[in-house]
N, C-alpha and C positions, 0 to 999 in steps of 0.2 A: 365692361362688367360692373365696373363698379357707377352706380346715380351720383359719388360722392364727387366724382370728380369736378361734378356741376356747382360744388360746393360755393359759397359765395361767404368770403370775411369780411366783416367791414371793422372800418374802428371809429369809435364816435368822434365825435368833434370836427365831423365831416371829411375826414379820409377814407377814402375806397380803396386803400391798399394797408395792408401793414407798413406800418412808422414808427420811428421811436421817438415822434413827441406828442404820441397818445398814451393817456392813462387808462384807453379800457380796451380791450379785445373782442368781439364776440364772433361766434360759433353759429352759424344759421344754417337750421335744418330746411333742405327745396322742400319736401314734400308733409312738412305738417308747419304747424307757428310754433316749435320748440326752438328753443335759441339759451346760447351759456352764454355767459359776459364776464369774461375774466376781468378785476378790478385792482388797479398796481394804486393801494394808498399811501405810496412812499414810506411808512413804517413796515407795510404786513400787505399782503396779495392774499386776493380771494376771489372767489365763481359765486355766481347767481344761477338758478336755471328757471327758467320761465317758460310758460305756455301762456298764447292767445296774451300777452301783454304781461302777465298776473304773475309775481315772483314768487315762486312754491320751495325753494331750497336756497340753502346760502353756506358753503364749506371755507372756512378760513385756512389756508395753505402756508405752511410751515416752513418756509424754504428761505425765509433770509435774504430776499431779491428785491423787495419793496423799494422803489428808486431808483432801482438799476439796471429795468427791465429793457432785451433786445427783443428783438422776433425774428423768426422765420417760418417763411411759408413754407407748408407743405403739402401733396396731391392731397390728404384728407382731412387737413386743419394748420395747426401749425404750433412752432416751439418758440415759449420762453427761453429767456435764460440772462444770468447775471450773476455776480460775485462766486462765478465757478459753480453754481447751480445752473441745471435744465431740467425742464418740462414739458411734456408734450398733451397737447388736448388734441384727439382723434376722431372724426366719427366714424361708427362702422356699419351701423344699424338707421337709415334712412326711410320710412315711410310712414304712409298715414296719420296711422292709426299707434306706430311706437317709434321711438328711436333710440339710439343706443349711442354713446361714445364710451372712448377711455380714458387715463388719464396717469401717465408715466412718466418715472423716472429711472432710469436705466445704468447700473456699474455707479452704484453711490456708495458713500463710506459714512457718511455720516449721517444721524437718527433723523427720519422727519418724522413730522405731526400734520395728520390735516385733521380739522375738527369741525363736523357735519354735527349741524343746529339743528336742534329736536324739535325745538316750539317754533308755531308761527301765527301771528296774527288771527288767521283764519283757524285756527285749531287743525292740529296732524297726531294723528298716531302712527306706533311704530311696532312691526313686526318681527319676527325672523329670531334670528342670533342663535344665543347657545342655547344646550340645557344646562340647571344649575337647580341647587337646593331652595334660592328663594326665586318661584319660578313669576315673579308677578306678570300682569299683563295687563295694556299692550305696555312695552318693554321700554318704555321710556321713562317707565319709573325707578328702572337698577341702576345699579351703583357699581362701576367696576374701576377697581384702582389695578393700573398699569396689570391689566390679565393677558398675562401669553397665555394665545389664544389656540390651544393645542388641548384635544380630547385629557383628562385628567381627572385623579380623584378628587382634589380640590373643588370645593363646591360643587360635587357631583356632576360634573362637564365632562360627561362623555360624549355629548354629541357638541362638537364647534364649528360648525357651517358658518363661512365667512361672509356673511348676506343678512342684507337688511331691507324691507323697505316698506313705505308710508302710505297713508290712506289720500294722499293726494297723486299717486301712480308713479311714485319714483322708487326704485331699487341701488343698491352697492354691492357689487360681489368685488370681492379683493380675492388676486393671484394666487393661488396653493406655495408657490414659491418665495414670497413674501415673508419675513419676520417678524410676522403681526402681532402687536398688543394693542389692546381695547384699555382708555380711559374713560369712562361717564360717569355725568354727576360728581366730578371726584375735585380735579383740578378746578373746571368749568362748569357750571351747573346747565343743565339743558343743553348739553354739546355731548357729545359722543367722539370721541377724538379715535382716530386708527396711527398708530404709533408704528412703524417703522423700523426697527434694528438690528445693531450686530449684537445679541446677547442670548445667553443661556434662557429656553434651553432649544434656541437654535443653532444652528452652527456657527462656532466663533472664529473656526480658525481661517475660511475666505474674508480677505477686509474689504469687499462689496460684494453688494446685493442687489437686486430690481425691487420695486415699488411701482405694480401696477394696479387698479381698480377699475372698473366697467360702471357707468351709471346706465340703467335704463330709464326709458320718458315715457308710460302710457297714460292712457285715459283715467284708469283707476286702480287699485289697487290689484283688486282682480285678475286684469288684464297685465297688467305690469307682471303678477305674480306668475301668472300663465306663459309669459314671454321668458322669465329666469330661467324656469325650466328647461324651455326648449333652446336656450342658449347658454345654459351651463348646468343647472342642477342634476338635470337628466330624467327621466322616468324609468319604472322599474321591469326587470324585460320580464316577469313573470310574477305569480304572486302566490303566498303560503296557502299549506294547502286547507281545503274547505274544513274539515273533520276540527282542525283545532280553533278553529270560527266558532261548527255550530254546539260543539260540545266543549265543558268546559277541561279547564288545565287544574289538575291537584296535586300542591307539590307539599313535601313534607318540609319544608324549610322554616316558615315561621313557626309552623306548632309543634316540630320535632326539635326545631336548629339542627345542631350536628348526631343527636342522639336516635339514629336508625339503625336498623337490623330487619331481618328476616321478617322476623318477626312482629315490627312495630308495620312494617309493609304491608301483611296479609289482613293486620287485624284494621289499616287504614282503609284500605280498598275493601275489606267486606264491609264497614261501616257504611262508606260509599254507597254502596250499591242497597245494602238494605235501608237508608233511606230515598232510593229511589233515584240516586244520580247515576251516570256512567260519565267518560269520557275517558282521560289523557293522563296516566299518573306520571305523574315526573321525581324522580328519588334524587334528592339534591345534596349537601354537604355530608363527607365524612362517610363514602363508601370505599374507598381507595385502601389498600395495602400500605401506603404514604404516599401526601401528596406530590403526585406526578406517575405514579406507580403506571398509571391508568390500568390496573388490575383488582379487583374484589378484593377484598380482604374475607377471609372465609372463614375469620371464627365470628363474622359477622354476616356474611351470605355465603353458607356452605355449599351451596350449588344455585348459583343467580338464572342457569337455563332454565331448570325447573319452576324458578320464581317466575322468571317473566313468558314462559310457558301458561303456566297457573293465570297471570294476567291478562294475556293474549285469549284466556278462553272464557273470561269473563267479561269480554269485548272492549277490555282497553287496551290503547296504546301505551309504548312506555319508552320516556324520555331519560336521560341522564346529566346530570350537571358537570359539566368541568371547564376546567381555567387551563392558562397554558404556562403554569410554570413548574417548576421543579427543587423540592425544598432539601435541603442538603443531606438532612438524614435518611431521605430514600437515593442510599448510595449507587445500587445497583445504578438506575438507571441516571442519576445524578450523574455519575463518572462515565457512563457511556457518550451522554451528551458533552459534556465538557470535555473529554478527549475528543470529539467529535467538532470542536465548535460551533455549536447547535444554539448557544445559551448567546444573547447581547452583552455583549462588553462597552466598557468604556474605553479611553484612548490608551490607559495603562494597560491595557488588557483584566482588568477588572470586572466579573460577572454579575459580584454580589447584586443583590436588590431583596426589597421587603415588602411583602403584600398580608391582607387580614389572618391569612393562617399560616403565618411566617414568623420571627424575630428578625432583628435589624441584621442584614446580610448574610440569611439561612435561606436563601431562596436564589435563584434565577430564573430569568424570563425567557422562553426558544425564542429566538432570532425568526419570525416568519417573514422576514426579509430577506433571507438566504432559502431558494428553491429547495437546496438537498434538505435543511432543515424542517422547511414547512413541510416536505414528503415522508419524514421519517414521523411526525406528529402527526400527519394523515393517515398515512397505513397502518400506525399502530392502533388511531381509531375505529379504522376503519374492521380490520381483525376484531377489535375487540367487539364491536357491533354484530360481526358474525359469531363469535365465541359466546356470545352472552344473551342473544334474541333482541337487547335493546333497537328500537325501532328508529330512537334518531337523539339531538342532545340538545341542550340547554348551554351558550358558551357564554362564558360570565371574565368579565376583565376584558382586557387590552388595551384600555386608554395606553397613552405614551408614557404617561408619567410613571409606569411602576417597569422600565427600564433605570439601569443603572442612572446615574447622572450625567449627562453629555456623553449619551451613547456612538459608538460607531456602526453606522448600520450601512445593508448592503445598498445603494442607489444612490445617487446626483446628492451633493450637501445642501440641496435647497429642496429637498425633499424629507428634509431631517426637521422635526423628529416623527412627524404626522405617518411617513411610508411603511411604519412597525403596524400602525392601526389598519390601515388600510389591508394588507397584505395579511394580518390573521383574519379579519373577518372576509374577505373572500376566499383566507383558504377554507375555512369553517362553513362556509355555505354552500362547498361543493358535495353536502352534507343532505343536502335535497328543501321541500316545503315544510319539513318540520322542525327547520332549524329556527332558534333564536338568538339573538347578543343581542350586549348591551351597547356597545360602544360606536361611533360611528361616524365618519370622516369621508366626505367626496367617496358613500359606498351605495347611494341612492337607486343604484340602475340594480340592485341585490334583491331577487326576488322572496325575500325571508322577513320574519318578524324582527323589530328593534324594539326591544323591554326598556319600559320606563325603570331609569335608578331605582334602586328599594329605597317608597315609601315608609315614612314615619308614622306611628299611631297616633294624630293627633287632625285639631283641629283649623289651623294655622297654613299659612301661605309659610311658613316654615317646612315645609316637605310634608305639608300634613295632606290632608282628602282634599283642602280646596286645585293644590298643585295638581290632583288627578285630571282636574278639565285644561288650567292651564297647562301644563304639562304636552297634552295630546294638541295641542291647538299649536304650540311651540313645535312640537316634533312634524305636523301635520304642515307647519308653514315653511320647513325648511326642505322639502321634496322626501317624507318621512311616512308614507300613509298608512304603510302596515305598523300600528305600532301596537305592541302589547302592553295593558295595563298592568302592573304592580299588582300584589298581592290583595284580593278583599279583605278590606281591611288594617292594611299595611303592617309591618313585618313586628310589632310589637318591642323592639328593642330595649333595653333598660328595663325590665319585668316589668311591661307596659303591655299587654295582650287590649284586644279592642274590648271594647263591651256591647252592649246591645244594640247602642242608639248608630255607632260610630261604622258599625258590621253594616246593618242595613241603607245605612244613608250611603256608606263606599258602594254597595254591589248595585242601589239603586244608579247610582251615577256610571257604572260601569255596564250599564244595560245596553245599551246603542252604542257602545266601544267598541272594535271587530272581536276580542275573544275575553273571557270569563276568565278567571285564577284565583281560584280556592288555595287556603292551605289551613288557617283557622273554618273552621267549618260550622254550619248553621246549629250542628245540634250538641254544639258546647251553649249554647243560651236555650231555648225552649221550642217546644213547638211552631208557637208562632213564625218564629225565625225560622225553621224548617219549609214552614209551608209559604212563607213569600219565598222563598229562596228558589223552591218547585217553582213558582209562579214566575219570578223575576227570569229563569235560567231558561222558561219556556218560552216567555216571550223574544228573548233573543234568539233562541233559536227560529219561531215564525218570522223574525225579520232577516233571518242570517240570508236567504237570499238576496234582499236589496244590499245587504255588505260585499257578499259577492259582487254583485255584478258593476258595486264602487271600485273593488277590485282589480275587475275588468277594467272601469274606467281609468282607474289609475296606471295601469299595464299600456294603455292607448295614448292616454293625453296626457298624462302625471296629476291630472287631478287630486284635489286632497278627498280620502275617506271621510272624515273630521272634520269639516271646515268652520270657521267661526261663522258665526250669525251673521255677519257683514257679506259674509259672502253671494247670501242673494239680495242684499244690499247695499253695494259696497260705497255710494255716497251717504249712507243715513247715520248721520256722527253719532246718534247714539249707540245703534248697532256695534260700531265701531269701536267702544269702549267695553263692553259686556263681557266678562271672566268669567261667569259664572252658570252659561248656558253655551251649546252649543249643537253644529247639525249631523245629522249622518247623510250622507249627501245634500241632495238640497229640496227630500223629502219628510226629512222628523225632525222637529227644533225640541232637543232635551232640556230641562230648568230644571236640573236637580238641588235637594237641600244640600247645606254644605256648611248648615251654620247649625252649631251645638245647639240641642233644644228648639228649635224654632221646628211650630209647625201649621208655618204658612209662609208666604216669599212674594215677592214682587216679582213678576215677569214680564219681560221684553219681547215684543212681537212684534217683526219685520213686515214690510208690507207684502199682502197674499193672502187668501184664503185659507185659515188654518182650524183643523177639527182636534177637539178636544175628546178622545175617547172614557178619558173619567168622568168626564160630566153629560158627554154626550151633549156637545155646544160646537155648533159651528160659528168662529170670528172671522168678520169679512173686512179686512185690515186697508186701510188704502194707502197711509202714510206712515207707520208704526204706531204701536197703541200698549203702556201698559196694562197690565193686571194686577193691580196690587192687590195686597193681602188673600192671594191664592191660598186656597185652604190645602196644607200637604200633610196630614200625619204621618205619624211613622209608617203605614204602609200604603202609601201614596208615593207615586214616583209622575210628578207632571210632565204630558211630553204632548204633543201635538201634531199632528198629520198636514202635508198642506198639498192640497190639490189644488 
C-alpha cells in the first residue's frame, strides 16, 4: 500500500546507507524531485527542503544533538537521535505533484524550539496563522513574543489554527496535541520559531508530551493550500443559510451598546424599513433578567412574543445574542449550575472567572466539555427559542482564555485547554444556518458563520477598516470561508462613533464580503449616505448568487470565498504582497479605499481580462499591470469583473 516503502535515503559524502560518519541525511521523494537534507553542524542540526535542486525552506531544530548524531532506518525514513534526544523524519504523502512528511518527537520532557526562516533569497511570503488585533499581511511581518498559541482575548486570537504556509508551495500544520508557543521577530528576526512545552496554560501536571508537525511540498501556494485542507483543515459539510447573505444583519449593539428595550426595538426596525431596508434584526447586549438568566427581563420586553411576532411580519428575521457564562448575582440559575457542576473549575475546584460584563471572579464559564452540561445550556436555548419566536442567535465568547486558570476539563490532558472551544461552538451550531460565533479552533467542517472580532473606529492596521480585508484573507486562509464581517463601520468604542467618510469607505469594502452588518446606520449622516447605502446593499444582493454558489464550492472542495489576489496568481510576487484588495472567488477583484481622505488609489491587476463597470473599460492584462491614481471618490467603490 504504501509507494513509501520504495523510499530510497542516501547520505552524502557517498554512503548509500545510513552511517554515522555522515554529516548530512536526506529524505528523497520516488515520485517528484522533492528531497529534505537533514544537516548535523556539530553545534545546532537543521533541515533544508528542496525542489528540482532549488533550496526553498531552511528550519533550525532545537534539540541539542549537534555532534552526536546516530540513525536509524526506518519503512518510511528514519530516526535521529543523541544526547538522549530522538527525532523522526517520515514521509507519508508521496507523489507528483505534492508531498508530505512529518517530523516527531515522541514522550519528551523537555522544551524544544524549531525555528522555520521566513526570508529567502528568492523572496517568500507567508500565510495562514492566527487572528489578532494587528492583523498585518502577509504575516511575516508579526511579532509574537513566546504566544500560547490557544484561542484567547489576548490580542483578539480567537481563531489559532496551527498552519502556516508560503508562496513557494510549502505548508506546517503542528499536532492539536502539542504545547504550542509561537516566537517571531521577537528572539530571531525573520524566523518564526514553534516552541514546544510543559507550561500553563497547557497542562502541567503529565511531564511529557509529543511534538509533532506535518510539512507539505507543492507546486504553489495554491496547491499546497488545497492539499492542507484535504489533509487536515477539512472542509465545511454545509453552509449558512442564503437569507443572511443576501440581506443585510442590524444589530443594536454599536449604536445602542447595552441601552435596549422594547421600545428602542420597534422604533429601530420601523426606521429600518421606512428607509427602505429589510433584513435580520439581531438584539444584542443587555436583554437578560442577569447574565446567564437566558430569560427576558420584562420591565424591559414585557412580552418579547408579541415583539418578535410584530418583526416576523414585517419580514425580518430575529437573532439573539448570548455568551455561555453565568455571573454570580443571577443566583437562581448560578446555584443551579454550580450544584450541578456545570461551571469549569480549576484543580482547587475553583469556578471563579471574569469576562466584559463581570468583575474579577463574579462570573463562571458552563464546562461545554461535560455532555450533561452542554445539554442543559442547549435545551434551555433551545425552549427559550420556542417561548420567545427568536429565530436563531448570535454566540459571542469561548475562547479558552476566559476559563478559570489551569482549568480541569472533561477529555485527554493533551486536549487541554483548546477542547472548552471546540465543544461550545459545535454545541452552538446545532442551532442551524443562522448561527454565528466568534471563536474558532479545528471547528472548519461547521457549516455556520465565524464573525470577525469587534472592529475599532479607525483608520489603522491597529483593528481599524484596513484589518477588515486583512482580516477575511487571514480567516479565508486558514479553511474559514464563511466569515462575517464586523460591524459597518466598527463598533465605535471610547465615544468614537464613525463619521462619514470612515461609514462609507467600511460598507464600500464590505460589498463582495458574504453578508452586510449594520448597526450605526446610513441615516445618522445624510442622505447621500442613505442612497449609496440603497445602492451598495443592492449590488450585493445582484451578486449574492456568485457567493452562494462560492458556498457551494466551498462545501465541495474547501475552497476559499475570499481568496487573495494571488490566488489566480499564485507565482506573480507582487500579487503575492497585496493587503489591500482582494477576490470573491475568482470572478471580482475588489480595491477598496482604506486610506483616510484619499480619493484615488493604486491598483493591482493580476493577469486576465478584467472589465471595469465604472468606467466601462475593459483591461486585457497578460502579466500584471498597475492603475495608479484610480480615481475613487467617496462614492466610488473600484472593483472589476474578469471574464
Amino acid at each position: 500500500m504504501w509507494r513509501i516503502v520504495k523510499l530510497i535515503i542516501f547520505i552524502v559524502f557517498g554512503c548509500t546507507s545510513l552511517c554515522t560518519c555522515a554529516t548530512q541525511f536526506t529524505l528523497n521523494f520516488i515520485y517528484s524531485t522533492n528531497k529534505v537534507v537533514v544537516t548535523d553542524r556539530y553545534y545546532a542540526l537543521e533541515y533544508s527542503i528542496y525542489r528540482d535542486g532549488e533550496r526553498l525552506q531552511t528550519v533550525s531544530l532545537g534539540t541539542g544533538m549537534g555532534g552526536f548524531i546516530k540513525s536509524r532506518k526506518t519503512p518510511r525514513g528514519f530516526v535521529l537521535f543523541g544526547r538522549g534526544d530522538e527525532i523522526e523524519f517520515a514521509i507519508e504523502v508521496d507523489e507528483q505533484r505534492y508531498s508530505q512528511l512529518s517530523i516527531s518527537r515522541k514522550n519528551i520532557a523537555k522544551p524544544v524550539t524549531d525555528c522555520v526562516e521566513l526570508s529567502s533569497k528568492e523572496g517568500v511570503n507567508w500565510y495562514g496563522g492566527n487572528e489578532q488585533r494587528w492583523q498585518d499581511y502577509p504575516i511575516q511581518k508579526l511579532v509574537h513574543k513566546h504566544n500560547s498559541y490557544v484561542t484567547k482575548e489576548e490580542f483578539n486570537q480567537a481563531i489559532a489554527e496551527r498552519y502556516w504556509f508560503n508562496s513557494h508551495g510549502i505548508y506546517f500544520y503542528v499536532d492539536l496535541d502539542a504545547p504550542l508557543f509561537i516566537d517571531q521577530n521577537n528572539e530571531q528576526i525573520d524566523f518564526m520559531c514553534l516552541i514546544a512545552k510543559r507550561a500553563l496554560p497547557y497542562d502541567i501536571y503529565h511531564s511529557r508530551f509529543d511534538f509533532t508537525y506535518h510539512i507539505g511540498i507543492g507546486l504553489n501556494a495554491r496547491d499546497v493550500h488545497m492539499k492542507a485542507i484535504e489533509k487536515f483543515l477539512g472542509k465545511p459539510s454545509g453552509h449558512p443559510d442564503e437569507a443572511m447573505v443576501r440581506e443585510p444583519i442590524w444589530s443594536t449593539w454599536a449604536r445602542y451598546k447595552a441601552d435596549v428595550n422594547e421600545t428602542v426595538v420597534r422604533t429601530f426596525a420601523n426606521e429600518i424599513l421606512s428607509f427602505g431596508f429589510k433584513g435580520q434584526f439581531e438584539l444584542d447586549d443587555d436583554w437578560e433578567k442577569c447574565y446567564g438568566a437566558l430569560e427576558f427581563r420584562e420591565s424591559k420586553f414585557p412580552n418579547i412574543k408579541n415583539l418578535t411576532d410584530w418583526l416576523h411580519s414585517t419580514g425580518m428575521r430575529v437573532t439573539l445574542w448570548i455568551h455561555p457564562f453565568i455571573n454570580k448575582n443571577c443566583s437562581d440559575w448560578y446555584d443551579t449550575a454550580k450544584n450541578a457542576k456545570y461551571f469549569v473549575a480549576d484543580h482547587s475546584g475553583n469556578t471563579d472567572t471574569q469576562w466584559w460584563n463581570s468583575k474579577r471572579g463574579e462570573a463562571a464559564y458552563i464546562d461545554f466539555t461535560k455532555p450533561v452540561a452542554a445539554n442543559w445550556f442547549y435545551n434551555r436555548l433551545n425552549q427559550l427559542r420556542k417561548d420567545s419566536g427568536i429565530d436563531s442567535y448570535k454566540f459571542d465568547a469561548g475562547e479558552s482564555s476566559w476559563t478559570p486558570p489551569d482549568p480541569v476539563l472533561n477529555g485527554t490532558h493533551r486536549q487541554h485547554p483548546s477542547k472548552i472551544v471546540q465543544d461550545y461552538v459545535r454545541t452552538v451550531s446545532m442551532f442551524g444556518p443562522l448561527v454565528e460565533v466568534r471563536a474558532a479552533q479545528n471547528t472548519q467542517d461547521l457549516p455556520i458563520f465565524v464573525r470577525m472580532i469587534d472592529k475599532d473606529t479607525r483608520w489603522n492596521l491597529n483593528n481599524g477598516l484596513p484589518t477588515l480585508i486583512t482580516t477575511l484573507l487571514q480567516m479565508n486562509l486558514v479553511g474559514y470561508p464563511f466569515v462575517l464581517p464586523d460591524m459597518i463601520g466598527g463598533n465605535g468604542y471610547d465615544n468614537n462613533p464613525p463619521n462619514k467618510e470612515i461609514f462609507v469607505r467600511w460598507l464600500q469594502a464590505n460589498v463582495f464580503m458574504p453578508s452586510l452588518q449594520f448597526s450605526y446606520v446610513p441615516w445618522d449622516f445624510d442622505t447621500e449616505v442613505v442612497q449609496l447605502a440603497l445602492k451598495y446593499v443592492a449590488l450585493h444582493a445582484e451578486w449574492t448568487k456568485l457567493i452562494m454558489e462560492r458556498f457551494d464550492l466551498a462545501v465541495s472542495t474547501g475552497a476559499p470565498v475570499n481568496p487573495p489576489i494571488w490566488w489566480i496568481a499564485p507565482k506573480d510576487k507582487i500579487a503575492q504582497t497585496i493587503s489591500d484588495e482582494f477576490l470573491l472567488g475568482e470572478k471580482i477583484l475588489v480595491a477598496p479605499v482604506v486610506v483616510e481622505g484619499a480619493i484615488k488609489r493604486d491598483i493591482y491587476l493580476p493577469a486576465g481580462i478584467w472589465y471595469d463597470p465604472n468606467l466601462d473599460i475593459t483591461y486585457d492584462v497578460a502579466e500584471g499591470r498597475w492603475l495608479n491614481d484610480y480615481s475613487a471618490p467617496l462614492d466610488v467603490l473600484p472593483y472589476f469583473i474578469k471574464n
